[in-house]
C-alpha positions as CSV (number, residue, x, y, z in Angstrom):
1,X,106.0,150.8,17.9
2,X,106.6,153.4,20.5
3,X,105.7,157.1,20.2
4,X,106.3,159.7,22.8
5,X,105.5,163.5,23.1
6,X,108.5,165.8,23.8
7,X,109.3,169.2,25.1
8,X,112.3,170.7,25.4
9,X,112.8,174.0,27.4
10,X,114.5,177.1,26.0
11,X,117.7,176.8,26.4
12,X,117.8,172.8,27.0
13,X,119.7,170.0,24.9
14,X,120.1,166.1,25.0
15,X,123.7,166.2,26.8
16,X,124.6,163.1,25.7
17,X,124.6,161.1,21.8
18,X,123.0,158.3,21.6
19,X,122.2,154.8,19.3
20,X,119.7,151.9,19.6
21,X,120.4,147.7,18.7
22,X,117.7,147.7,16.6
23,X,115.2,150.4,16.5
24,X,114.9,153.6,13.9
25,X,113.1,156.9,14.6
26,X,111.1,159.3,13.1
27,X,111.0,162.8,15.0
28,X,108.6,165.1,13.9
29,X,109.0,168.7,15.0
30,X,105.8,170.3,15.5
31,X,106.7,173.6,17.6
32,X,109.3,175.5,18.5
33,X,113.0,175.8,16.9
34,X,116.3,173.8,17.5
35,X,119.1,171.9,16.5
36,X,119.4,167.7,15.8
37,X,122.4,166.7,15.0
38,X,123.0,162.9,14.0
39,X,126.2,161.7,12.6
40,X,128.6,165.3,13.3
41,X,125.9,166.5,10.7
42,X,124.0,169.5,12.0
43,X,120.0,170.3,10.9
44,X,118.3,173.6,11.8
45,X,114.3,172.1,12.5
46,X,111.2,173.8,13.4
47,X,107.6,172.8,13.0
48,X,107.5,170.3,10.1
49,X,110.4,169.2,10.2
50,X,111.0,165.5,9.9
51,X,113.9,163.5,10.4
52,X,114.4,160.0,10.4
53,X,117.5,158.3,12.0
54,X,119.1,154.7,11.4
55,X,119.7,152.7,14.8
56,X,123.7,153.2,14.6
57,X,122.9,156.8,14.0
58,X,124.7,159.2,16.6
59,X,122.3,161.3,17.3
60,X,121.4,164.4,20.3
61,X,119.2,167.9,20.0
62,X,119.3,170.8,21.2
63,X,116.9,174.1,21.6
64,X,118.8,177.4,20.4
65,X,115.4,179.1,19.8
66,X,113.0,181.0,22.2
67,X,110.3,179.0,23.7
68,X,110.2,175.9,24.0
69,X,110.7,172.6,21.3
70,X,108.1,170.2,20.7
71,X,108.4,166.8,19.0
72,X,107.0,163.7,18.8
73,X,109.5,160.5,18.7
74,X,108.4,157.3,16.8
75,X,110.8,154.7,17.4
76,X,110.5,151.0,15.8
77,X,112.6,148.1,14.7
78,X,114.4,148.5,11.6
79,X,113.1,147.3,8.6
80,X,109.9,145.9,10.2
81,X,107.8,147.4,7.3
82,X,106.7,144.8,5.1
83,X,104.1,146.7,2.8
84,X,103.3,150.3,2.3
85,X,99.4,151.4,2.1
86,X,98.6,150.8,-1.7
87,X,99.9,147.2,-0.8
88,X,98.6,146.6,2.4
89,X,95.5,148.7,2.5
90,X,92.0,147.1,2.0
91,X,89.3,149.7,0.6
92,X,85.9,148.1,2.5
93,X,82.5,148.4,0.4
94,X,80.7,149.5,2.8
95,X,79.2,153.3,2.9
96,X,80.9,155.6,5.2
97,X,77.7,156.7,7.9
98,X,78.8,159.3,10.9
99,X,76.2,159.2,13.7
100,X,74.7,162.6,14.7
């Protein structure tokens, strides 16, 4: 897994599309406002935003907002997930202690 911190100036885009071989994305927009487009379909995002984007997905961003865009990219290969968290995780019994 791979995830990077992004910022993106007012007025700045990705000026190119883009694909992987084998990895999926999850950005997760946590400041600012902009444009992500991915497969000639165009999505207004903001903080809370959340897209995720197949590896032959198209995809490029852009900031049309004032201020800058923040985002954090998670990138992974496809399908890699085997179990979700009921299935995968384990509940210890052992008493939760914080140290003072």
């Amino acid at each position: 897994m791979e995830v990077s911190l992004n910022q993106l100036p007012e007025g700045g885009s990705v000026p190119f599309y883009h694909t992987h071989r084998e990895n999926e994305e999850l950005y997760l927009f946590i400041g600012g406002q902009g444009q992500f487009q991915v497969d000639g379909q165009i999505v207004d995002v903001k903080e809370g935003t959340a897209i995720r984007v197949s590896p032959e997905g198209e995809r490029t961003l852009r900031n049309n907002g004032t201020g800058d865009l923040y985002f954090i990219v998670i990138q992974v290969q496809a399908g890699s997930l085997r179990q979700w968290v009921q299935t995968d995780g384990v509940i210890l019994d052992k008493p939760v202690t914080w140290q003072e």
